[in-house]
C-alpha positions in Angstrom: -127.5 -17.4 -8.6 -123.9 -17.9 -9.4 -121.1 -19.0 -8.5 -118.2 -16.4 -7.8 -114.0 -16.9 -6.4 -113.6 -15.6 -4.1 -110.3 -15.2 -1.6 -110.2 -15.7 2.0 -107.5 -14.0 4.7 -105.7 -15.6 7.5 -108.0 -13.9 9.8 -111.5 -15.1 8.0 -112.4 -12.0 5.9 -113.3 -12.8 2.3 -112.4 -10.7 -1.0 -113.7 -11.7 -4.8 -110.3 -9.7 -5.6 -106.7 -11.7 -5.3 -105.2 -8.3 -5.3 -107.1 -6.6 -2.5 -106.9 -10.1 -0.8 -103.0 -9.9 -0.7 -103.2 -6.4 0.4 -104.9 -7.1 3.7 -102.6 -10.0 4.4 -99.5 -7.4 4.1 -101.7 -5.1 6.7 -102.1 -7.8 9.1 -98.6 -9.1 8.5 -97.1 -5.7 9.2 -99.8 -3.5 11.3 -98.0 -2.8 14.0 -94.5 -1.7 12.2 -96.6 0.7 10.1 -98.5 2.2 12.7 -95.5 2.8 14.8 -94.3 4.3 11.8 -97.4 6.6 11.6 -96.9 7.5 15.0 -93.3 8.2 14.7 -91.8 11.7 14.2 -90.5 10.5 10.5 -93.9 10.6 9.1 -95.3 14.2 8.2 -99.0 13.0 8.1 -100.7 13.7 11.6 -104.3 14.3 10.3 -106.2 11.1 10.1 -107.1 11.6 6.0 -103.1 12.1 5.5 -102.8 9.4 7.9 -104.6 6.8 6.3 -103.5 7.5 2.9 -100.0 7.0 3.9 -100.9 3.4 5.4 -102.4 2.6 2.3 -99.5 3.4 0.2 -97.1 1.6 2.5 -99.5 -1.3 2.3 -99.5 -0.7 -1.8 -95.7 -0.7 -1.8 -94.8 -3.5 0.6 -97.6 -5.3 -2.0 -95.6 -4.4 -5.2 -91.9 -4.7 -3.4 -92.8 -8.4 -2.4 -94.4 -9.7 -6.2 -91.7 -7.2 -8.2 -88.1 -7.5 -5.9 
C-alpha cells in the first residue's frame, strides 16, 4: 500500500490530479451559464460529441483565463 494526494471538490468527489480537480470546480461553479450557452443559438455544436467537446474547452479556458489573466 501507499500513500497517494489526492484533491477533493466542494461537492465530495476526489482527484489525485490538482489540475483536473480545479477543472471540475470551474464546471460546478459555472454549469448552468455554459449549458445555457450550449443551448443557445450562438453555439454551432448541436450534436452531443460536438456538444460536449465544446463544454470541455469552455471549462479548459475559464481554467487557464482564471491562473493566466
Amino acid at each position: 500500500m501507499k500513500t497517494i494526494q489526492a484533491f477533493q471538490t466542494t461537492d465530495g468527489k476526489v482527484f489525485t490530479s490538482e489540475e483536473e480537480a480545479k477543472k471540475h470546480e470551474i464546471f460546478l461553479s459555472q454549469h448552468d451559464v455554459i449549458d445555457n450557452f450550449l443551448k443557445s443559438h450562438l453555439n454551432n455544436y448541436i450534436a452531443l460529441p460536438q456538444k460536449s467537446i465544446a463544454r470541455q474547452a469552455i471549462i479548459n479556458w475559464e481554467t487557464w483565463k482564471k491562473e493566466n489573466a
